[in-house]
MARTI-247168 format. One line per 3 residues: number of its first residue (from 1); their letters; for each residue x, y, z of C-alpha. Coordinates in pm, whole numbers, plus 50000, padded with zeros to 5 digits. Layout:
# residues N
NUM	a	X,Y,Z ~ ...
This chain:
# residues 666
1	xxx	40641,48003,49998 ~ 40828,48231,50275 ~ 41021,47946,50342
4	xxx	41145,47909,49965 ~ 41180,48321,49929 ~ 41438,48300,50256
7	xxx	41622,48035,50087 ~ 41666,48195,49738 ~ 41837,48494,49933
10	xxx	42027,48270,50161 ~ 42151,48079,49836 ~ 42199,48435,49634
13	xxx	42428,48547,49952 ~ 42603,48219,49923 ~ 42694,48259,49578
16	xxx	42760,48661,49576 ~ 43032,48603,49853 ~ 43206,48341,49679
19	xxx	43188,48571,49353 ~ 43330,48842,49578 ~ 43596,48608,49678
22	xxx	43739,48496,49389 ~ 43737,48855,49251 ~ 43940,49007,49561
25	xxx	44199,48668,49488 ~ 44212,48760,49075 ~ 44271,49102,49188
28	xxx	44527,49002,49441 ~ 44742,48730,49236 ~ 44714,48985,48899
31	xxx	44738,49333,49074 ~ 44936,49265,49437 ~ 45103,48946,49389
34	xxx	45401,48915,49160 ~ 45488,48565,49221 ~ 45316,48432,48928
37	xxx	45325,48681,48716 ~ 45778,48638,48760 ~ 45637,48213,48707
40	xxx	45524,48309,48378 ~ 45792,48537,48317 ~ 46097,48308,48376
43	xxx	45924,48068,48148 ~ 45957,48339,47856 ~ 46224,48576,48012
46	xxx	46583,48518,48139 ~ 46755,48823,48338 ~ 47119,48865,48181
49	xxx	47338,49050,48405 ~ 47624,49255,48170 ~ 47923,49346,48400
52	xxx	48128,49629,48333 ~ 48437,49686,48282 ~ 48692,49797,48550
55	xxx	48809,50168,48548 ~ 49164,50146,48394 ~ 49459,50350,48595
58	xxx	49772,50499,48414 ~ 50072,50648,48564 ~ 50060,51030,48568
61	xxx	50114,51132,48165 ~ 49847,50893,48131 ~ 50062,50589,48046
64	xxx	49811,50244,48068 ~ 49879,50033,48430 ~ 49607,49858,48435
67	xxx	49387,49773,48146 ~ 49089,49542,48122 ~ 49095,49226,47904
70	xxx	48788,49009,47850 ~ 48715,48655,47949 ~ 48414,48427,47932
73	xxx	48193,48270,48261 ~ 47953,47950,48187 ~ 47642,47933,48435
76	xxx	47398,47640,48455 ~ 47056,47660,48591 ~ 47018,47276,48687
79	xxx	46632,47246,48670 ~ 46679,47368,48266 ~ 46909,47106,48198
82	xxx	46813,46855,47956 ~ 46960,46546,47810 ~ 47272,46650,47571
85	xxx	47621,46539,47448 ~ 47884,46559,47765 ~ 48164,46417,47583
88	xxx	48158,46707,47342 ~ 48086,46968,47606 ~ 48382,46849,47767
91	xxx	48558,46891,47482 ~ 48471,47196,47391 ~ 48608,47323,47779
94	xxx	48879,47135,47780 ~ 48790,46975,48131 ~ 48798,46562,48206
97	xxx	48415,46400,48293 ~ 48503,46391,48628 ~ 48548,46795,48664
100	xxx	48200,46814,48439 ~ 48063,46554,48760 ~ 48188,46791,49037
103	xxx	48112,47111,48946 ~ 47758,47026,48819 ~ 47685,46843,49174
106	xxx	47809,47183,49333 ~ 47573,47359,49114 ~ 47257,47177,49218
109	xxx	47378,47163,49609 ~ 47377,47526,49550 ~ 47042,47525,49404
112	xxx	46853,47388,49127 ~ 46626,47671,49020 ~ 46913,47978,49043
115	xxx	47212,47959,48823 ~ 47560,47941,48921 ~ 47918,47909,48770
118	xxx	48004,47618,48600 ~ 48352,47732,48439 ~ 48549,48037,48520
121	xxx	48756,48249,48280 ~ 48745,48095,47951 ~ 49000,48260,47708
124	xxx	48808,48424,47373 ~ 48975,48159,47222 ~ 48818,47889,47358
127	xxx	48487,48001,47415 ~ 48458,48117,47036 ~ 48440,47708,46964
130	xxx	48177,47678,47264 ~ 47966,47973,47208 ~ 47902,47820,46835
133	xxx	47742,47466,47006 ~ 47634,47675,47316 ~ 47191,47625,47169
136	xxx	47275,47217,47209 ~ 47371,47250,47568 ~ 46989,47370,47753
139	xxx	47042,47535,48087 ~ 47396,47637,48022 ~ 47446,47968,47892
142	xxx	47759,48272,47942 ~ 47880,48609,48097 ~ 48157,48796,47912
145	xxx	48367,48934,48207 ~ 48671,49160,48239 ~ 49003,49048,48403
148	xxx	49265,49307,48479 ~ 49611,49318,48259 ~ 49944,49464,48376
151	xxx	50088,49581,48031 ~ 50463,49651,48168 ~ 50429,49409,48465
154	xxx	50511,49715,48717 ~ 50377,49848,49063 ~ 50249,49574,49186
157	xxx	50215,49627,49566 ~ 50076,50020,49468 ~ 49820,49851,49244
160	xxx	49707,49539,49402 ~ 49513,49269,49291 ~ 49152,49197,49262
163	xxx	49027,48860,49405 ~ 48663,48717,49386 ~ 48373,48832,49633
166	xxx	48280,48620,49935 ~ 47950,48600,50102 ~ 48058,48842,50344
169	xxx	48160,49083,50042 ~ 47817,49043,49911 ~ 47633,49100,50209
172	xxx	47845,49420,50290 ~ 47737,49581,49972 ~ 47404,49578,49975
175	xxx	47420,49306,49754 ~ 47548,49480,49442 ~ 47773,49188,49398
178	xxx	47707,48870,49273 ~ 47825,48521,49297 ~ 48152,48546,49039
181	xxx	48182,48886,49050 ~ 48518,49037,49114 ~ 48606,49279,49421
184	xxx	48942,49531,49489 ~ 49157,49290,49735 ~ 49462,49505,49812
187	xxx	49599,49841,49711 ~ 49455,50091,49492 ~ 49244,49866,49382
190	xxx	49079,49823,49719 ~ 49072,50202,49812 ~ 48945,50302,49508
193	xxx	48698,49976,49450 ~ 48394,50209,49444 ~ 48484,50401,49164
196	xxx	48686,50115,49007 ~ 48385,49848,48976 ~ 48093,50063,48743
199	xxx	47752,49939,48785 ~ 47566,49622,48659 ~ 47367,49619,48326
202	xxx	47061,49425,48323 ~ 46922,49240,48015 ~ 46592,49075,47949
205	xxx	46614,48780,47708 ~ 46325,48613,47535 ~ 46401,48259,47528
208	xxx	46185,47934,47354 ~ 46133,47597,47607 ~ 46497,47520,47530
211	xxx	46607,47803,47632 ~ 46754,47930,47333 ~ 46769,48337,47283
214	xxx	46472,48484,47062 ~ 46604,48840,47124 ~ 46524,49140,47380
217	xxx	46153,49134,47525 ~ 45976,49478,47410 ~ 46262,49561,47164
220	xxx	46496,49625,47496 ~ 46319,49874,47636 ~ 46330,49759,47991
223	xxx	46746,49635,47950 ~ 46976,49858,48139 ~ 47323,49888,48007
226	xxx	47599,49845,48214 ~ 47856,50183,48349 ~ 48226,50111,48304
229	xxx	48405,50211,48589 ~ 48604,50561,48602 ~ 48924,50598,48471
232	xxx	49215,50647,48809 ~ 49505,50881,48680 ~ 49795,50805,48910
235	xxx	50083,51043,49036 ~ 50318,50752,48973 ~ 50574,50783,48698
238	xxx	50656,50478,48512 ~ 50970,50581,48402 ~ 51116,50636,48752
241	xxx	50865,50308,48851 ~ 51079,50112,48659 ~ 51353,50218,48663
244	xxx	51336,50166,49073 ~ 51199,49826,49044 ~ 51530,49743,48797
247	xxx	51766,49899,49070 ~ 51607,49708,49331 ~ 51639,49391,49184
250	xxx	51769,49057,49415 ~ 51742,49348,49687 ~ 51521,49409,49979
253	xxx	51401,49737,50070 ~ 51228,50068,49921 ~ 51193,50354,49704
256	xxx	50931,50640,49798 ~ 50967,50954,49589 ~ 50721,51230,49611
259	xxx	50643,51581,49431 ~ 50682,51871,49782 ~ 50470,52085,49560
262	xxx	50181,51858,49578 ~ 50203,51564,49828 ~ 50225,51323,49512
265	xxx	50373,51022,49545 ~ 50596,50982,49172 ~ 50791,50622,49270
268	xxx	50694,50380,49533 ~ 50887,50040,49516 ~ 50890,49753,49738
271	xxx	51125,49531,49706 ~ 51143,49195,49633 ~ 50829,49289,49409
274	xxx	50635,49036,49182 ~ 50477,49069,48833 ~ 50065,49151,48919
277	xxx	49967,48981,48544 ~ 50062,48615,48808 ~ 49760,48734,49009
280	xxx	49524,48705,48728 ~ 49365,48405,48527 ~ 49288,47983,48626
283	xxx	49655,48003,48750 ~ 49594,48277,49039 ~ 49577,48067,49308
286	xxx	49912,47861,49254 ~ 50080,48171,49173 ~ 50009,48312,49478
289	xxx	50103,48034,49711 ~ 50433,48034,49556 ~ 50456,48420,49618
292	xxx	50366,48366,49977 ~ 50608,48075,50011 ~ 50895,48290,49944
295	xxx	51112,48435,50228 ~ 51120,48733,50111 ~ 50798,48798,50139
298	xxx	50694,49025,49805 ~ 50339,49093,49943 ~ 50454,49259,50226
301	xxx	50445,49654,50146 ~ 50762,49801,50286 ~ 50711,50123,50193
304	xxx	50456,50164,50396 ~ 50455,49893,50678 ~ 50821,49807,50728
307	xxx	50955,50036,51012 ~ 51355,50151,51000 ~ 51510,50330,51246
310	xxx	51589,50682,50997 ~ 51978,50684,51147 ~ 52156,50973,51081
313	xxx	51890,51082,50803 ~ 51728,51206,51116 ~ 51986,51465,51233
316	xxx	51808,51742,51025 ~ 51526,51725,51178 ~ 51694,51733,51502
319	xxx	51857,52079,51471 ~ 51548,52220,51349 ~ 51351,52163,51650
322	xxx	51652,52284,51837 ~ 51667,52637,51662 ~ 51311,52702,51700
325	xxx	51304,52623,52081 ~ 51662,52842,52081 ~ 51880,52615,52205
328	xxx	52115,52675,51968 ~ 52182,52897,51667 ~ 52324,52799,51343
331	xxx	52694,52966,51521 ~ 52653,52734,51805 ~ 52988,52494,51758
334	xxx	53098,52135,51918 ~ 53477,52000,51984 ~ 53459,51667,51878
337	xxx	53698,51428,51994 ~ 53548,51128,51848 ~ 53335,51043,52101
340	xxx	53068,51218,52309 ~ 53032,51177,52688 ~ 52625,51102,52790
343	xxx	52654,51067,53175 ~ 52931,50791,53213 ~ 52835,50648,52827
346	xxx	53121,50691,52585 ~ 52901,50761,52248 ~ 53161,50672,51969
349	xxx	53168,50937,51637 ~ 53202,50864,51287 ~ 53561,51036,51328
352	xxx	53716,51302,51516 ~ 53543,51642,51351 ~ 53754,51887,51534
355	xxx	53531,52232,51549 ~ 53212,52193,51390 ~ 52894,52456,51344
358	xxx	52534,52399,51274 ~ 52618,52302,50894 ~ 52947,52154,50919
361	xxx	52760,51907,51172 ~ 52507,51803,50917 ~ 52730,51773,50662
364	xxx	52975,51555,50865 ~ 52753,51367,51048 ~ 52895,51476,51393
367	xxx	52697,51244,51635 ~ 52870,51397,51915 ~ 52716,51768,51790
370	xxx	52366,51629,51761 ~ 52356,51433,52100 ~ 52481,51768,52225
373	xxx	52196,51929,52108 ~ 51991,51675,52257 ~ 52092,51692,52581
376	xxx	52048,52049,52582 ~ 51707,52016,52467 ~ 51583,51735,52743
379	xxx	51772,51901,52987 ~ 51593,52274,52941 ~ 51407,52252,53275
382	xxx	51697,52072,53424 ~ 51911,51774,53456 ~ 51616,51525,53651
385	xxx	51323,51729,53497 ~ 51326,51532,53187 ~ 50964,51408,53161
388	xxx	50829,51694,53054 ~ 51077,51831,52814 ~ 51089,51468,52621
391	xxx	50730,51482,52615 ~ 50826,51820,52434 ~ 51017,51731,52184
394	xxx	50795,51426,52071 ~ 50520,51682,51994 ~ 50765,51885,51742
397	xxx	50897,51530,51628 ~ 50553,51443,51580 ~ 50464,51724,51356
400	xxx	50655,51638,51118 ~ 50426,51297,51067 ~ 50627,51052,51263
403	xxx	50447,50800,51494 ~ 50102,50834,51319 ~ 50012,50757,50945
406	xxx	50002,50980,50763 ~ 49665,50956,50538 ~ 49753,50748,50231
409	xxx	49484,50644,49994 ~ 49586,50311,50008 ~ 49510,50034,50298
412	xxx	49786,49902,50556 ~ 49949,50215,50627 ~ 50158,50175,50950
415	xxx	50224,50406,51172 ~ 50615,50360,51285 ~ 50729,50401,51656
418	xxx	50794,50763,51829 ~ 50814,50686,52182 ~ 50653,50847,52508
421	xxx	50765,50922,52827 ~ 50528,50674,52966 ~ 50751,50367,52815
424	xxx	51032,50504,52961 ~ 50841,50522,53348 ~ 50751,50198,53264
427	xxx	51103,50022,53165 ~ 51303,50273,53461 ~ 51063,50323,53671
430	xxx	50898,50739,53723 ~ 51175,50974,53762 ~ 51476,50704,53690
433	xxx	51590,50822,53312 ~ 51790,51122,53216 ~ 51859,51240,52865
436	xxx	52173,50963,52840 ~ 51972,50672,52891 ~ 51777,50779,52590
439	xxx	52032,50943,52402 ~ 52027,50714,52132 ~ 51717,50910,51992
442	xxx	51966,51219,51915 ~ 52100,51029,51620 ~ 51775,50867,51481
445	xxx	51835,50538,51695 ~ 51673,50345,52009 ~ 51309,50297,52012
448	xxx	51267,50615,51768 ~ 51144,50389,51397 ~ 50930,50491,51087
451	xxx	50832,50388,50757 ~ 50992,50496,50382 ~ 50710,50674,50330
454	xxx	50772,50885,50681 ~ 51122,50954,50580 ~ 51021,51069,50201
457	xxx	50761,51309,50349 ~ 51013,51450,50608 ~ 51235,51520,50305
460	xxx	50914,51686,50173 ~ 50874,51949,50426 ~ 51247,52065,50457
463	xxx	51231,52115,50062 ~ 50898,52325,50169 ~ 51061,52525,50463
466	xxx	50836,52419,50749 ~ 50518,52257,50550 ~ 50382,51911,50350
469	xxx	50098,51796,50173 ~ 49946,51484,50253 ~ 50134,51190,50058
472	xxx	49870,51025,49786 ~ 49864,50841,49535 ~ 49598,50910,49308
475	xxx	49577,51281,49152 ~ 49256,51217,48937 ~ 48917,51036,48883
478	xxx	48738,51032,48554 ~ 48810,51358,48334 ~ 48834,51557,48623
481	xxx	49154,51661,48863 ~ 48969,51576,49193 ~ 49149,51471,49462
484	xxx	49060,51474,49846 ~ 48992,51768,50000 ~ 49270,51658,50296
487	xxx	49536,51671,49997 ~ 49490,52021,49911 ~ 49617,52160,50304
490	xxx	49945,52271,50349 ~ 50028,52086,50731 ~ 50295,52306,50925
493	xxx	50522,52152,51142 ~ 50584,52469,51332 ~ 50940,52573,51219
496	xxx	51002,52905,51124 ~ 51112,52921,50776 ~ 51409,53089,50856
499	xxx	51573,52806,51024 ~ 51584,52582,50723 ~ 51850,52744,50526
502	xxx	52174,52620,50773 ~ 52043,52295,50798 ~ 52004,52254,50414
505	xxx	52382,52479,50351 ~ 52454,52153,50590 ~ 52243,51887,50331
508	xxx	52417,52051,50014 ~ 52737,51987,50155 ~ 52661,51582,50210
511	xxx	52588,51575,49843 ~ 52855,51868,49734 ~ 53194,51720,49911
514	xxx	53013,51460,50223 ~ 52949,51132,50253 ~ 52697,51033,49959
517	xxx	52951,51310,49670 ~ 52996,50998,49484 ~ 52638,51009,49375
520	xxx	52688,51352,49314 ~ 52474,51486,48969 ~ 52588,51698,48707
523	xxx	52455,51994,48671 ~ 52184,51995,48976 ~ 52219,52078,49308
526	xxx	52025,51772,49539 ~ 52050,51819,49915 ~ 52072,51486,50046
529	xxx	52137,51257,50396 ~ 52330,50950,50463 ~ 52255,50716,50705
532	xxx	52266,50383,50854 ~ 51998,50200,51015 ~ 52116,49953,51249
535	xxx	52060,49566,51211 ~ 52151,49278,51436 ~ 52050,48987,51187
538	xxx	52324,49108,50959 ~ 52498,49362,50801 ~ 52278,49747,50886
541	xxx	52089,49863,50660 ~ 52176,50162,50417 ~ 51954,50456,50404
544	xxx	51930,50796,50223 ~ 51689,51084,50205 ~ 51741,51379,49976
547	xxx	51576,51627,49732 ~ 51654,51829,49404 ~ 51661,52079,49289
550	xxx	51767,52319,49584 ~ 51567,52587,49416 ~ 51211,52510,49368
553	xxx	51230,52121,49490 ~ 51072,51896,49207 ~ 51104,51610,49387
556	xxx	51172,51439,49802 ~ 51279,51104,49776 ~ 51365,50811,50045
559	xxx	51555,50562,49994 ~ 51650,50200,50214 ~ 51861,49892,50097
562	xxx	51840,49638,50396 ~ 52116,49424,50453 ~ 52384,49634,50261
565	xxx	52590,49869,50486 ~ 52631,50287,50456 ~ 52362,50539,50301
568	xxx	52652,50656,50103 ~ 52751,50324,49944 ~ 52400,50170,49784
571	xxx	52097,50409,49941 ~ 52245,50693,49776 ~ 52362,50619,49440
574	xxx	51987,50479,49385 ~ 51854,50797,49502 ~ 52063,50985,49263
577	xxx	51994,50778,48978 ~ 51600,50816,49024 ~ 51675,51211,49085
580	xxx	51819,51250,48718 ~ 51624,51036,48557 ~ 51326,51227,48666
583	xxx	51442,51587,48629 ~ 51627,51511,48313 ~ 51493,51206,48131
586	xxx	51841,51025,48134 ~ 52109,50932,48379 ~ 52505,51127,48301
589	xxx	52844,51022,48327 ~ 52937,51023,48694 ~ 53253,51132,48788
592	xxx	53262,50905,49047 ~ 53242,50654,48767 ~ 52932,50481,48928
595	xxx	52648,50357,48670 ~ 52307,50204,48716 ~ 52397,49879,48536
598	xxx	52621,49803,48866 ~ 52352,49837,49095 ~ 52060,49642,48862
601	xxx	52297,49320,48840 ~ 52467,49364,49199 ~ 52269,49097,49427
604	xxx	52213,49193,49807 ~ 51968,48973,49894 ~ 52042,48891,50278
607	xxx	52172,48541,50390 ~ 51908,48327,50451 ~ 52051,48195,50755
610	xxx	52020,48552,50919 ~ 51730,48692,50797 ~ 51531,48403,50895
613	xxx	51401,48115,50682 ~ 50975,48189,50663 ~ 51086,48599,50788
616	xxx	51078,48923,50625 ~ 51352,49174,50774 ~ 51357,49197,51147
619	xxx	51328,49495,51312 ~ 51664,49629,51394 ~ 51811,49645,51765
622	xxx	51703,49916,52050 ~ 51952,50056,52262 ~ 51818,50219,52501
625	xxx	52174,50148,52746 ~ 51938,49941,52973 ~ 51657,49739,52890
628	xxx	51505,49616,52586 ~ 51210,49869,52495 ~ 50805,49781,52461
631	xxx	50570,49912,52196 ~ 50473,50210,52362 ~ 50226,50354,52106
634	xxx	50021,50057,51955 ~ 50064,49683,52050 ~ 49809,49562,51862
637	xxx	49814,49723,51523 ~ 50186,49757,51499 ~ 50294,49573,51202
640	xxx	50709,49619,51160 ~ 50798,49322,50913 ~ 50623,48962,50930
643	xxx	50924,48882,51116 ~ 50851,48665,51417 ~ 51017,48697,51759
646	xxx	51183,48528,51995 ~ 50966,48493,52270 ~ 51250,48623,52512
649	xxx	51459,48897,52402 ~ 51770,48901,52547 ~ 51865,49269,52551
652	xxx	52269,49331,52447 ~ 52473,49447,52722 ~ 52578,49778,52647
655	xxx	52933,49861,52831 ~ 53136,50150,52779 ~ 53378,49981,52562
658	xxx	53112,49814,52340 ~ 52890,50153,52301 ~ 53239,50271,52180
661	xxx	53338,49994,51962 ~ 52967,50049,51740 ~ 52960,50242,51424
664	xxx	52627,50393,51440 ~ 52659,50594,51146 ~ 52829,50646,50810
């Protein structure tokens, strides 16, 4: 009898534990573990991911850019596939069997429980037709999507393109993204991607075992809709855009145009330019291999990463660092014979200037006045003490936003070329240069190079007497005027304000009765600079910085035409005609009889045979009177033009005769 009484409790042990058991496992597969509970879900529920629109962008007044445009994605979950008509789902797409065979054996290699693309970017059109069959076709179903749309074709290297993510995109976002979704590649669009993209909506769809729709499970009270992305107002202006884009037609070079009131940046052309609408749709990818075959190279931004030497349009800047440090006063005159003596180097003029002052220098371009000037400046402490006083005058050079980048909100900025005294030791050795083996500098040559963009906010600051903004390009997000903080600080250059007014007397006179009065406006008073950039792969390159009005500057603009000779002859005349047309709506009568229609149709695209066959521009000789010059501020992420090198350069011997013979300037 014990023995039956231990048993019974042994048994009733036995049988509570295994109770216990399966209760803690019902409690841990219903309470703790979702696995089957998302099993019996997905047999009911499918997860419908909306995508939102893109944020559009307009040009300042709020004229569209960018707009949105929809389009149509077919997934396939392989394991729902069943049995079904392929010859009329072809059909339907417009694709052959053998594209329905490949991209279905790419969806199950990918996986055959999780859905993937089938068929990219249907037009409404077409997917009107398939979305009426789509309940024969199990396992197939569609995302609406939004592709971008360029409604006058313009801008294209300020706006970018948009490309689809990669795995590496996906992982870098947390995974936000998803397979097919659609990420900011270059410009604006890939500064401003956060704001640009919106958010994800979620849907939860109540399907039958075909997987057809039966509506939203509990009425749609767990769906999340999707967030458009915010709206970008621009500070271009579309009427200046285009008009830049038409003037720069069948040439190579840029326009960069900016408000000194504000640091906005009003034109920015790059020229050759493409229409952006070729970087959208099934015929993307061919589009852009032809772009990128072309040896002109129309994704390359020159505004921003092609570096010039600024030439004479330099000279300004020049005798305002000499005025502050009181080397010379706006009295202080030059004898010009023609030519200017550095050491034993004959430095040719434009033409013999006679007596010149501060403004009379500016206004004639006197080389010989402003390598005066520099000598006098590097040669402060005295004649062999040059190290420091160069080092000097790079840090006032340097102020004014040469030799760094300046801040844009847009990727690829470069950074241009304003050399130290450390290059120098390195190419003469410590202690072996004097002011005439870099003399070249005086006059905006040698190793000295920036970008459009440099030049344009240079302009900026004289217009400002002694201060800029920050160059940008967006001036708005959403509803609300909110820009970075960065764009709202005035940066001085440390030139008293004082100083500006010979120097511009000097500018006025360029435009008034100088070198660029042919692109002289009616009725406003634009204080401009010729100059020529030099170019041994053809003819130099023609450059021009101004801005207008004198009085209360409404706009700083930069202009370069490679390949095409004198500021005053095709940099200028742009200029003027993107001054006007800004400040007044419409372009005059000049009296110099010039018109835009000659510069749209003139073509001065360079010879081939110069420029290079697979090159963009190369970057324009050094003359530094001895040795070819070395990056001296940064090897690696210096990016001049995709121009390749010899792998030798073979610097030009510089005699006397020769240094006499060049025309460095207008």
């Amino acid at each position: 009898m014990n023995k039956f009484f231990e048993r019974r409790y042994v048994i009733a042990g036995v049988f509570i534990t295994l109770i216990i058991i399966l209760l803690a496992r019902l409690f841990y597969i219903q309470i703790i573990d979702d696995r089957y509970l998302l099993y019996a879900q997905n047999n009911v529920l499918r997860r419908v991911y909306t995508n939102p629109g893109r944020g559009p962008i307009t040009d300042r007044n709020k004229k569209a850019l960018v707009q949105n445009e929809p389009f149509y994605d077919i997934w396939v979950t392989p394991k729902e596939v069943k049995p079904f008509d392929t010859v009329e789902f072809c059909r339907l797409l417009s694709i052959t069997k053998d594209d329905f065979n490949k991209q279905f054996t790419k969806a199950v290699k990918y996986s055959r429980n999780i859905a993937s693309i089938f068929e990219k970017q249907l037009s409404p059109q077409v997917y009107a037709a398939f979305q009426e069959r789509l309940s024969e076709f199990p396992g197939f179903y569609s995302e609406v999507r939004y592709l971008r749309t360029y409604p006058d074709s313009v801008a294209a290297q300020f706006l970018g393109y948009i490309g689809e993510v990669t795995d590496n995109d996906m992982k870098r976002s947390g995974n936000y993204y998803r397979p097919g979704d659609y990420i900011g590649v270059t410009g604006v669009e890939k500064s401003y991607e956060d704001v640009l993209r919106g958010q994800h909506g979620v849907e939860n769809q109540l399907v039958d075992s075909r997987g057809r729709p039966k509506g939203h499970y509990a009425g749609g009270a767990y769906d999340t809709a999707e967030v458009a992305g915010q709206r970008l107002i621009s500070s271009l202006d579309i009427r200046i855009q285009k008009l830049g884009e038409e003037l720069m037609r069948n040439k190579v070079g840029s326009i960069v145009a900016i408000e000194p009131s504000t640091g906005e940046i009003l034109c920015y052309v790059s020229s050759p330019t493409y229409d952006p609408n070729l970087m959208v749709g099934r015929e993307r990818g061919n589009n852009a291999a032809e772009l990128y075959k072309s040896p002109y190279k129309p994704f390359f931004i020159r505004p921003i990463q092609a570096y010039y030497p600024p030439g004479s349009s330099f000279k300004p800047l020049s005798a305002l660092i000499a005025l502050q440090e009181g080397i010379i006063t706006p009295q202080t005159t030059y004898n010009c014979p023609g030519y200017y003596y550095a050491g034993n180097h004959r430095i040719a003029c434009t033409h013999v200037h006679g007596t010149v002052d501060l403004a009379g220098a500016v206004a004639g371009s006197c080389n010989g006045y402003f390598s005066m000037v520099f000598q006098k400046l590097i040669e402060v402490n005295g004649a062999k003490q040059t190290e420091a006083s160069f080092t000097n005058w790079r840090n006032n050079v340097s102020k004014f936003g040469l030799g760094s980048r300046l801040g844009l909100d847009m990727p690829g900025e470069g950074k241009g070329n304003l050399p130290v005294a450390a290059h120098y030791d390195r190419v003469y050795h410590p202690g072996g240069w004097r002011s005439s083996t870099i003399v070249s500098l005086a006059i905006g040559q040698g190793e000295l190079e920036a970008t459009p963009l440099q030049l344009a906010n240079i302009e900026c600051t004289i217009a400002n007497h002694g201060f800029y903004y920050k160059p940008h390009l967006i001036k708005a997000i959403g509803d609300k005027d909110v820009i970075r903080p960065e764009y709202k600080v005035k940066n001085y250059v440390g030139i008293d304000s004082q100083y500006f007014e010979p120097v511009i007397n000097g500018m006025q006179a360029v435009v008034d009765n100088g070198t660029a009065v042919q692109s002289k406006i009616p009725g406003i008073v634009m204080c401009g600079k010729t100059g020529t950039a030099q170019n041994p792969h053809g003819e130099n390159h023609s450059v021009f910085v101004a801005y207008a009005p004198r009085d209360n500057p409404k706009i700083a603009i930069a202009v370069v035409v490679e390949n095409s000779g004198e500021g005053a002859h095709w940099a200028a005349p742009i200029a003027s005609f993107i001054v006007e047309k800004y400040l007044k709506d419409s372009i005059s009568v000049r009296a110099s009889g010039i018109t835009p229609e000659q510069f749209i149709n003139a073509n001065k695209l360079p010879d081939l045979g110069n420029y290079g066959p697979k090159n963009a521009p190369k970057p324009a000789p050094k003359d530094s009177l001895k040795k070819p010059r070395v990056d001296s501020t940064d090897k690696k992420a210096r990016t001049k033009t995709p121009a390749k090198r010899p792998k030798k350069a073979v610097p030009e011997k510089l005699t006397a005769a020769r240094i006499e013979e060049r025309r460095v300037d207008e």
